[in-house]
Backbone as JSON, one array per atom type, in Angstrom:
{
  "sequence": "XXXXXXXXXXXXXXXXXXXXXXXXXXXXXXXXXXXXXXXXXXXXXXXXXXXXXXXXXXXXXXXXXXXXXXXXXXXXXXXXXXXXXXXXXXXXXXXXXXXXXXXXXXXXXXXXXXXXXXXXXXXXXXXXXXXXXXXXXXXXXXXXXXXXXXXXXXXXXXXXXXXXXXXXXXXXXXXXXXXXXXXXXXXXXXXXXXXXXXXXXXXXXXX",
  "N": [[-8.16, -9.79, -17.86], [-9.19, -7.93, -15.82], [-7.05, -7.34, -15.08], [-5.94, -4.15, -15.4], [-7.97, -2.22, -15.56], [-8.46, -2.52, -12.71], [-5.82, -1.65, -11.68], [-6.15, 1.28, -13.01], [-7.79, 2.36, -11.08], [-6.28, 2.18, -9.05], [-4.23, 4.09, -10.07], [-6.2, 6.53, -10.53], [-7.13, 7.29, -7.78], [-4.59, 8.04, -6.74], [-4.48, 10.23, -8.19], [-6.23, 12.12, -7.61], [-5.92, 12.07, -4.92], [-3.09, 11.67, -4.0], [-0.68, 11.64, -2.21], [-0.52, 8.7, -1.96], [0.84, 5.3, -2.26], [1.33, 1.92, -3.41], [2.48, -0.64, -1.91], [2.56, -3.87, -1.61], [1.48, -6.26, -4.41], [1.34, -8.72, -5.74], [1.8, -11.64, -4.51], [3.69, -14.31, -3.35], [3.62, -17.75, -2.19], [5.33, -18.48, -0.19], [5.8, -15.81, 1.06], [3.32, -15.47, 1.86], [3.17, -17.43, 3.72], [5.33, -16.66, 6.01], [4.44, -14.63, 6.65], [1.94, -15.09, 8.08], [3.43, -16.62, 9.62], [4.29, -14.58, 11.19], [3.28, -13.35, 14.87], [3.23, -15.38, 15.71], [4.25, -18.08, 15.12], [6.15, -16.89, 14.91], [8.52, -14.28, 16.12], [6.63, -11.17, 16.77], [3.52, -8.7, 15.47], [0.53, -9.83, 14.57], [-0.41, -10.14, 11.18], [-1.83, -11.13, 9.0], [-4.18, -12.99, 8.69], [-4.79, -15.51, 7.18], [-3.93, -17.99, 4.73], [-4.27, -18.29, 2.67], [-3.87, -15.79, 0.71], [-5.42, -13.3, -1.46], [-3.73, -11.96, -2.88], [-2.04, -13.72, -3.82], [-3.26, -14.55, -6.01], [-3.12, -12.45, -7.75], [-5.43, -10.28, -7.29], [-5.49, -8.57, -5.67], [-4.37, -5.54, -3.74], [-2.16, -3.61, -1.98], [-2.19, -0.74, 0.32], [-0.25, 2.5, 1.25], [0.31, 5.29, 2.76], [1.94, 8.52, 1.93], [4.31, 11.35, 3.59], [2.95, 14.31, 4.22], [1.41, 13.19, 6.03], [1.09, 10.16, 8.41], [2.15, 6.44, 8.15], [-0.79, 5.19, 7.47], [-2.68, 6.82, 7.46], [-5.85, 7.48, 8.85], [-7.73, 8.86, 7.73], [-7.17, 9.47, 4.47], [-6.76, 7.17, 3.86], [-9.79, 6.27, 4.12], [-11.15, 7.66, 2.44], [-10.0, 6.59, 0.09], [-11.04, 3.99, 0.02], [-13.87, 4.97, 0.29], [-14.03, 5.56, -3.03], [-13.08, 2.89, -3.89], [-15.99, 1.83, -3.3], [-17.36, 2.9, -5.38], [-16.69, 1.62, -7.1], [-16.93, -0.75, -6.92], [-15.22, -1.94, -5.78], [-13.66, -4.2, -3.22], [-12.91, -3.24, -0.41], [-10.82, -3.6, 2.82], [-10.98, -2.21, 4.75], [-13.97, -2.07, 5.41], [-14.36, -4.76, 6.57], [-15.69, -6.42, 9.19], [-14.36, -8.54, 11.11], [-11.85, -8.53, 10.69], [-10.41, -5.38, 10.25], [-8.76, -3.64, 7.44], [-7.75, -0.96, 6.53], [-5.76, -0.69, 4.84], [-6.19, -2.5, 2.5], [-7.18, -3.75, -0.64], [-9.42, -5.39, -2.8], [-10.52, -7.79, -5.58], [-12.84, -9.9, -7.2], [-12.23, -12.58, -9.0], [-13.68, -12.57, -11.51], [-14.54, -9.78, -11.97], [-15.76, -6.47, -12.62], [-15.62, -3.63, -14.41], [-18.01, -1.01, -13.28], [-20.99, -0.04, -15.45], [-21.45, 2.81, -15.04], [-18.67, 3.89, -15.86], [-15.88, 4.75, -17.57], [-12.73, 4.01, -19.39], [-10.63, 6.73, -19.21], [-7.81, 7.19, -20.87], [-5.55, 6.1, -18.54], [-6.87, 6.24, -16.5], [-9.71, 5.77, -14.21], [-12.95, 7.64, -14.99], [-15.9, 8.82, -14.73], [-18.58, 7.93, -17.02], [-20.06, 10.21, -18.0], [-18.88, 12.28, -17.73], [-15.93, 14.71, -18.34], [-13.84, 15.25, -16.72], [-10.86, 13.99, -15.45], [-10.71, 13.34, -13.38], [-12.45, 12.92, -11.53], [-13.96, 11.35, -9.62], [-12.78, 11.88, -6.95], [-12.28, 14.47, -4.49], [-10.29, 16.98, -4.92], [-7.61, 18.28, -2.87], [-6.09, 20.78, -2.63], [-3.46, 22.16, -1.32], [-2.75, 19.83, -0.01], [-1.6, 19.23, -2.31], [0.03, 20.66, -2.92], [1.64, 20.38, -0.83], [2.7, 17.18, -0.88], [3.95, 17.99, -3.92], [6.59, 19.6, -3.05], [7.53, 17.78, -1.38], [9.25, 15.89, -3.3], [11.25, 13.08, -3.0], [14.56, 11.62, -4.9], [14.49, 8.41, -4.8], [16.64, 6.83, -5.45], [18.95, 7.97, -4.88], [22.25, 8.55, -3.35], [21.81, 9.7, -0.36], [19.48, 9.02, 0.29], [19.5, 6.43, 0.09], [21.83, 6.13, 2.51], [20.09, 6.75, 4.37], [18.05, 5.5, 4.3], [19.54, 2.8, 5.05], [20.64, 3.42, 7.96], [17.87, 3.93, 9.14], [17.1, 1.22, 8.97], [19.42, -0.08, 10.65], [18.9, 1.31, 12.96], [16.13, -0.02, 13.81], [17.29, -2.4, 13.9], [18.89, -2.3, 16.08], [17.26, -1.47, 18.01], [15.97, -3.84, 18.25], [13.55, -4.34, 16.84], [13.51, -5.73, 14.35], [15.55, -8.62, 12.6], [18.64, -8.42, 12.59], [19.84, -9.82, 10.09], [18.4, -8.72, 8.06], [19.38, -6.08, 7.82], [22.07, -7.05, 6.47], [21.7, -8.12, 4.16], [20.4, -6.06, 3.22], [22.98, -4.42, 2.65], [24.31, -5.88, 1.29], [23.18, -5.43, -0.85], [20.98, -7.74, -1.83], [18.44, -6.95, -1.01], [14.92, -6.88, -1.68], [12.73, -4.65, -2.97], [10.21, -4.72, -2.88], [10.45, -6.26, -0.41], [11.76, -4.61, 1.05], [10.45, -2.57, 0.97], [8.2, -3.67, 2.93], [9.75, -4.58, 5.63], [9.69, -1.46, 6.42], [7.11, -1.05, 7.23], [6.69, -2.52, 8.82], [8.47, -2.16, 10.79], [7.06, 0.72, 11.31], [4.39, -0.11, 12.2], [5.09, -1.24, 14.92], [6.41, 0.64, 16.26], [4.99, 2.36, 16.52], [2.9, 1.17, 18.0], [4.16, 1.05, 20.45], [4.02, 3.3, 21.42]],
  "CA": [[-8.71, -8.5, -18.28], [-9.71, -7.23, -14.79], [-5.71, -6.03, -13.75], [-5.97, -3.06, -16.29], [-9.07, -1.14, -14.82], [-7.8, -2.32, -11.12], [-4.36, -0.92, -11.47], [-6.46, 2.01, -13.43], [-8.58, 2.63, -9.8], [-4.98, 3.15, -8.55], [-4.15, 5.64, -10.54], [-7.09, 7.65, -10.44], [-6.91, 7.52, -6.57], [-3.4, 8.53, -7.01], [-4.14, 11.74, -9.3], [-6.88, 12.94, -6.56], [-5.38, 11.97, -3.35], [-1.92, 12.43, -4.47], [-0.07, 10.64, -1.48], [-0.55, 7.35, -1.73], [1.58, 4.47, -2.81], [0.88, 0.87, -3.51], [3.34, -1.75, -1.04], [2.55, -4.77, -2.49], [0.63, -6.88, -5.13], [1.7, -9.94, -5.66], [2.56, -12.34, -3.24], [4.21, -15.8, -3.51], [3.0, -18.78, -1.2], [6.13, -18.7, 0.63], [5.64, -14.59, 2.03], [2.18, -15.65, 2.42], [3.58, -18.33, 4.24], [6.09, -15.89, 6.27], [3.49, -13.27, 7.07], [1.55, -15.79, 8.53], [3.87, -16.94, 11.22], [4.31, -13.5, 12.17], [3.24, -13.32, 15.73], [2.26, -17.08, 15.84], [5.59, -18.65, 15.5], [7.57, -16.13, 14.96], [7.99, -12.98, 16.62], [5.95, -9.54, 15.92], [2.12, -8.87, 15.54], [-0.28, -10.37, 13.75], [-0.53, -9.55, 10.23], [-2.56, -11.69, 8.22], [-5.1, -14.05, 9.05], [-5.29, -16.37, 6.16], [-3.11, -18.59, 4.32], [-4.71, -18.36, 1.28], [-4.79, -14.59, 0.48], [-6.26, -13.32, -3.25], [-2.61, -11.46, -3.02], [-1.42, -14.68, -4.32], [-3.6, -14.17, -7.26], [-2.75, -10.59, -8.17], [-6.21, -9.74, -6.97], [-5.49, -7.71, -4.38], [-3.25, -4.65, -3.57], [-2.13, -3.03, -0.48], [-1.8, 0.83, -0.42], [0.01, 3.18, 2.24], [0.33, 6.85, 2.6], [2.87, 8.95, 2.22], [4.37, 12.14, 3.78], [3.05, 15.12, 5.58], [0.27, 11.76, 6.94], [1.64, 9.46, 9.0], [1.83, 5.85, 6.88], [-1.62, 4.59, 7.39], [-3.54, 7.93, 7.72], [-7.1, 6.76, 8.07], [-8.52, 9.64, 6.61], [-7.0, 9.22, 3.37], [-7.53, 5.39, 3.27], [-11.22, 6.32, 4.08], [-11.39, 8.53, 1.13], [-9.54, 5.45, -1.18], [-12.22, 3.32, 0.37], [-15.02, 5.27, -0.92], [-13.94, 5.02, -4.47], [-13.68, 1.7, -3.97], [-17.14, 0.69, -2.99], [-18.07, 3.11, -6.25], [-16.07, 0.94, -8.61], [-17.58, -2.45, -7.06], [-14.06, -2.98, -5.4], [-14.2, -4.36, -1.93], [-12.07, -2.57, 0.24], [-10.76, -4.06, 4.1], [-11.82, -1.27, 6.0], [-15.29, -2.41, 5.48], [-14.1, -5.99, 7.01], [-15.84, -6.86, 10.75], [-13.8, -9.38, 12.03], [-10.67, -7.55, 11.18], [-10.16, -4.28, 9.5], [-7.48, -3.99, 7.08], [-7.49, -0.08, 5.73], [-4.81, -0.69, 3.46], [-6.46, -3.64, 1.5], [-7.94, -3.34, -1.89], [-9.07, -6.41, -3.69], [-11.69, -7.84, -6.86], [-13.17, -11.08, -7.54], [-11.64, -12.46, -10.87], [-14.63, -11.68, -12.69], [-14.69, -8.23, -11.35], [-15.92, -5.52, -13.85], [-15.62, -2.11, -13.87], [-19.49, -0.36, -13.7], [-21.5, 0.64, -16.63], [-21.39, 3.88, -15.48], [-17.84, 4.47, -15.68], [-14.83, 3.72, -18.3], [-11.44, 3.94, -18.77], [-9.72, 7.59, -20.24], [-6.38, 7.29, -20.7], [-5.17, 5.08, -17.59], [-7.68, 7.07, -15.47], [-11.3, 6.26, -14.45], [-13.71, 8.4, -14.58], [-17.54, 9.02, -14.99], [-18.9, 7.6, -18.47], [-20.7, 11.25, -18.72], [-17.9, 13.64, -17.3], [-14.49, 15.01, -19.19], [-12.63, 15.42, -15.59], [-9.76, 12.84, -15.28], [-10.22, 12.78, -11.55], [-14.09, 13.17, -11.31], [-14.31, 10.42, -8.57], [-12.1, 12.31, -6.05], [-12.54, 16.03, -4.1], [-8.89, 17.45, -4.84], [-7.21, 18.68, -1.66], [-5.12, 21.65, -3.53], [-2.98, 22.14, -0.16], [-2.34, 18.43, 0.22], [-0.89, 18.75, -3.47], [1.76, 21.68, -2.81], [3.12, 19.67, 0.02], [3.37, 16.66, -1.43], [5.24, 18.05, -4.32], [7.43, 20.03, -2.32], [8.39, 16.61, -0.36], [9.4, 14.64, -3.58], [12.94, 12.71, -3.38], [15.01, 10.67, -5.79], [14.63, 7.1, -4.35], [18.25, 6.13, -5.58], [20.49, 9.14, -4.29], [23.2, 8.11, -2.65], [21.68, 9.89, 0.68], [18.12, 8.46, 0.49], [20.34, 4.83, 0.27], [22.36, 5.75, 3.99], [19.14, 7.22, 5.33], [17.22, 4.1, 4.31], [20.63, 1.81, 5.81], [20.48, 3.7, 9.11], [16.55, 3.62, 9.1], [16.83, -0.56, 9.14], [20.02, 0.09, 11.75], [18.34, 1.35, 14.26], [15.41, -1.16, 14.12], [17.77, -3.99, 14.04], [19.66, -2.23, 17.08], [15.9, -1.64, 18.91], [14.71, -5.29, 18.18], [12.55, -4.43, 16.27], [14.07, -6.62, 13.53], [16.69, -9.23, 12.66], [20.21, -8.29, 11.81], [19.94, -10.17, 8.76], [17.6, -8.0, 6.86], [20.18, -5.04, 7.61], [23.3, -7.72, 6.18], [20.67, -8.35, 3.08], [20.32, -4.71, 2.52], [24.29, -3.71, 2.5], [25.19, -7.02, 0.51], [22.52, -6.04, -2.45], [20.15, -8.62, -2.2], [17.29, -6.76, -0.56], [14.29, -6.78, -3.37], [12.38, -3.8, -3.18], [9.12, -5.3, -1.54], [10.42, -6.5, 0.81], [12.4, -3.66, 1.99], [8.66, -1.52, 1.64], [7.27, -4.28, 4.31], [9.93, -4.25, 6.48], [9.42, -0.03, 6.48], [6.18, -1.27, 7.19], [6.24, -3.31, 10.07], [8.63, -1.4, 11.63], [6.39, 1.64, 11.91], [3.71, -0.24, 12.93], [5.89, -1.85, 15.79], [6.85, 1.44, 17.05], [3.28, 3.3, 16.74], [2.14, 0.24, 19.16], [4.62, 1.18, 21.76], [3.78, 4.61, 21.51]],
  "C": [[-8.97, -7.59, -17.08], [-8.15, -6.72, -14.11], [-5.69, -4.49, -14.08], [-7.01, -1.77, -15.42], [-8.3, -1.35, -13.52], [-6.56, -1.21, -11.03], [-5.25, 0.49, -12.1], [-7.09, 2.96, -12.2], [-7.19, 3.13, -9.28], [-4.35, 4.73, -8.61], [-4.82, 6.62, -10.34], [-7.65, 8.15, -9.02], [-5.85, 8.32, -6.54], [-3.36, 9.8, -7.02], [-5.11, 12.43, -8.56], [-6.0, 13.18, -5.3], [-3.58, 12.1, -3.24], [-0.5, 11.43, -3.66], [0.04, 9.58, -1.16], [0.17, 6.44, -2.36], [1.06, 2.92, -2.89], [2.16, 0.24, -3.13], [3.38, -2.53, -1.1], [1.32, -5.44, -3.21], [0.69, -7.73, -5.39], [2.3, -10.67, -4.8], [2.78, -13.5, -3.44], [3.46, -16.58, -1.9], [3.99, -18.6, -0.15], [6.3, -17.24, 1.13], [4.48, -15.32, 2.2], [2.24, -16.39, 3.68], [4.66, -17.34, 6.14], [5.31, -14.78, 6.83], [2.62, -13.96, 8.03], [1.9, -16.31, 10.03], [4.35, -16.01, 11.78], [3.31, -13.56, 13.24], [2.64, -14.52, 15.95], [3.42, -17.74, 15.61], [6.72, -18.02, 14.96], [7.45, -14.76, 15.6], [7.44, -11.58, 15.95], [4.31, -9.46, 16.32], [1.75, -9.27, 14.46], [-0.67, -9.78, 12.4], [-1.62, -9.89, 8.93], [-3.14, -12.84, 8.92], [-5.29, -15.17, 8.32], [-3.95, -16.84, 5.94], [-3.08, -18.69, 2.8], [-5.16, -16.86, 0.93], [-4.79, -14.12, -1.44], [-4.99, -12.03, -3.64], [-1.78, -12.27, -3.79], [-1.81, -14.62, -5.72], [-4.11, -13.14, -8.48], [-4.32, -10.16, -8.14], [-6.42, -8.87, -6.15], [-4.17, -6.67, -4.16], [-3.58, -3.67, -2.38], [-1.63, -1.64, -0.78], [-0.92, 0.88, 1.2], [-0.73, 4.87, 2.46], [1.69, 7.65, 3.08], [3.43, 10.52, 3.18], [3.38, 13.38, 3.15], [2.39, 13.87, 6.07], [1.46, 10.91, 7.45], [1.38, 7.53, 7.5], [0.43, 5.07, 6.47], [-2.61, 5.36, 8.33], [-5.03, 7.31, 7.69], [-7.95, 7.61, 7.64], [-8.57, 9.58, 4.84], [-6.97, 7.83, 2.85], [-8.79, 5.57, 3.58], [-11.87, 6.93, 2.35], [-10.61, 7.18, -0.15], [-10.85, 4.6, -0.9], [-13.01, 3.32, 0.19], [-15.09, 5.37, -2.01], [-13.85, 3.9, -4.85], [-14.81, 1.32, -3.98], [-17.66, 1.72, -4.41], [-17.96, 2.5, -7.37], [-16.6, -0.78, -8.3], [-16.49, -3.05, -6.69], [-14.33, -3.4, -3.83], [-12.17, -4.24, -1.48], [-12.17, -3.5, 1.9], [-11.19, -3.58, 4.9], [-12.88, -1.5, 6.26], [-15.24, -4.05, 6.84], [-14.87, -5.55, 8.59], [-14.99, -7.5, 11.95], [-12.07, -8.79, 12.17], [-10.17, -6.36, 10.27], [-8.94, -4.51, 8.87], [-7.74, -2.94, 6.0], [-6.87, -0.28, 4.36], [-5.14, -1.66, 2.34], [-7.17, -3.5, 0.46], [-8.09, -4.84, -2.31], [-10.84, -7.17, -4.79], [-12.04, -9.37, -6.93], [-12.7, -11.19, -8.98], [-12.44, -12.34, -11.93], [-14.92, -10.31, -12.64], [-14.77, -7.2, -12.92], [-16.23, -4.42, -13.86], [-17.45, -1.66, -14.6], [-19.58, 0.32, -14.73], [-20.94, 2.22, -16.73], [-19.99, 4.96, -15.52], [-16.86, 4.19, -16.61], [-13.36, 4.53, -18.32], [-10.62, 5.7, -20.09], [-8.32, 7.6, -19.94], [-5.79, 6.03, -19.71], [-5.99, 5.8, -16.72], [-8.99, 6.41, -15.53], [-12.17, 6.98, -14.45], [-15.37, 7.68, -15.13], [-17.8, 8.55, -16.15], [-19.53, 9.31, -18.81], [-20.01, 12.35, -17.96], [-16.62, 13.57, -18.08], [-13.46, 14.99, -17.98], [-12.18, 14.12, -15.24], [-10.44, 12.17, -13.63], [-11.7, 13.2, -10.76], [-14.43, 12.59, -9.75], [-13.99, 11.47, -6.99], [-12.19, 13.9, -5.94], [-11.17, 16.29, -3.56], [-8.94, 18.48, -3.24], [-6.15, 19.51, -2.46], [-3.85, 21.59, -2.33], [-2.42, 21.23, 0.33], [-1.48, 18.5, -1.08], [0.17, 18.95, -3.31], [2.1, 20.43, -1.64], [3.63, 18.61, -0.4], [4.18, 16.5, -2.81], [6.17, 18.88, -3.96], [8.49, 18.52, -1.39], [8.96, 15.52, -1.5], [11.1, 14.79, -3.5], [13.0, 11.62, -4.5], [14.76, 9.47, -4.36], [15.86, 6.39, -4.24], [19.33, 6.95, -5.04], [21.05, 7.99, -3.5], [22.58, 8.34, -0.9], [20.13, 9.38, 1.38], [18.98, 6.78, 0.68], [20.83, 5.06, 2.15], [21.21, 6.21, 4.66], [18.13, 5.62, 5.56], [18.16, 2.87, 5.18], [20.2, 2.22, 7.58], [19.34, 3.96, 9.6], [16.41, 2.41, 10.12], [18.14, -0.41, 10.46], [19.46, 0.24, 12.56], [16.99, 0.47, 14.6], [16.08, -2.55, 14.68], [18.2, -3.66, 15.89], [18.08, -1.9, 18.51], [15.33, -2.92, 19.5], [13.72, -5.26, 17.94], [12.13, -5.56, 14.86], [15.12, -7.67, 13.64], [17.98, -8.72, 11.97], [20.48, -8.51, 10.16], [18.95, -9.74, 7.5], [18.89, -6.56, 6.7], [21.39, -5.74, 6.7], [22.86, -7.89, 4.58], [20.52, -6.88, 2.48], [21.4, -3.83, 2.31], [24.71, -4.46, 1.52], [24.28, -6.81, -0.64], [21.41, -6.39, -2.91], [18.87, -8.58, -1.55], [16.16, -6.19, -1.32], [13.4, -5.25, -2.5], [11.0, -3.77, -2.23], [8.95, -5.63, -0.76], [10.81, -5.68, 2.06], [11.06, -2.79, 2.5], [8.49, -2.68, 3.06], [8.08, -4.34, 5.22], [9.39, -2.45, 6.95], [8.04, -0.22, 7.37], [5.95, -1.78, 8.84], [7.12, -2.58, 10.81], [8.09, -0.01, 12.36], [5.29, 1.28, 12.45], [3.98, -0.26, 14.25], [6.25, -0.15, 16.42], [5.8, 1.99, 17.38], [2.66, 2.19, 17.56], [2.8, 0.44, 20.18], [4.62, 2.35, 22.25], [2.55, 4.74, 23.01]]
}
């Protein structure tokens, strides 16, 4: 019962803040596994600390941010962050030992507060009519990001995304065989977001 409201917190982040995307939510033992020996026996930086994360048990979801922001604006994960702690979600940014902006995640009894319920796929206020009550619209942030939307499937978003992962592979920033994986087909969708992912970290550290 608790994915409905969660994924609902999404949304209603979403329909304020406008630019944000969700990068993954579910995670199998074997990425967990894989994320893990990033920079510990395998090469890269450190990405996860655990072995056991509550990603495994669709408790948890990782956001970004999209264009004009860079992908892990921390203004606008500050502002997701405070709707979190109003919904009783526990957000990473809060974390001590190691921050982790982008992290969203609920205990499996997790229950959305009295004083709030669910209209439509939206949360809001139990005693307000505005969809997007939680959040202080950025009008200015809206126009640009719909001015910046693309198809995902064009043909030219496909060679931009190919020659994207090219030039990582040809940096070393990556392995070859994620670019051979992403011409032959068989590159799933999540995984292609986290490479995207780690390669911009990986460059914004050598910056």
């Amino acid at each position: 019962m608790h994915k409905q409201p969660v994924d609902c917190y999404f949304r209603s982040v979403k329909a304020g803040i406008r630019n944000i995307f969700i990068t993954e939510t579910y995670r199998s033992q074997e990425r967990q596994k894989y994320l893990y020996a990033q920079g510990r026996t395998r090469p890269g930086q450190i990405v996860t600390g655990t072995l056991n994360s509550n990603h495994k048990s669709r408790l948890a979801r990782d956001i970004a941010v999209g264009a004009p922001q860079t992908l892990y604006d921390v203004t606008t994960l500050n502002k997701a962050g405070a709707i979190a702690k109003k919904l009783g979600i526990e957000w990473g940014g809060i974390w001590t030992n190691a921050i982790d902006r982008p992290h969203f995640e609920v205990k499996a009894n997790w229950l959305m507060p009295k004083s709030y319920k669910l209209e439509g796929q939206v949360i809001v206020p139990s005693n307000s009519k505005m969809k997007v009550q939680l959040i202080v619209e950025d009008k200015k942030e809206e126009i640009k990001v719909t001015n910046t939307t693309r198809n995902p499937g064009s043909p030219a978003m496909k060679t931009e995304t190919e020659n994207f992962i090219a030039q990582a592979v040809k940096d070393g920033i990556i392995q070859e065989s994620h670019l051979k994986d992403l011409q032959n087909g068989v590159m799933t969708t999540d995984r292609l977001i986290g490479l995207q992912i780690t390669i911009q970290q990986r460059r914004n550290n050598k910056k």
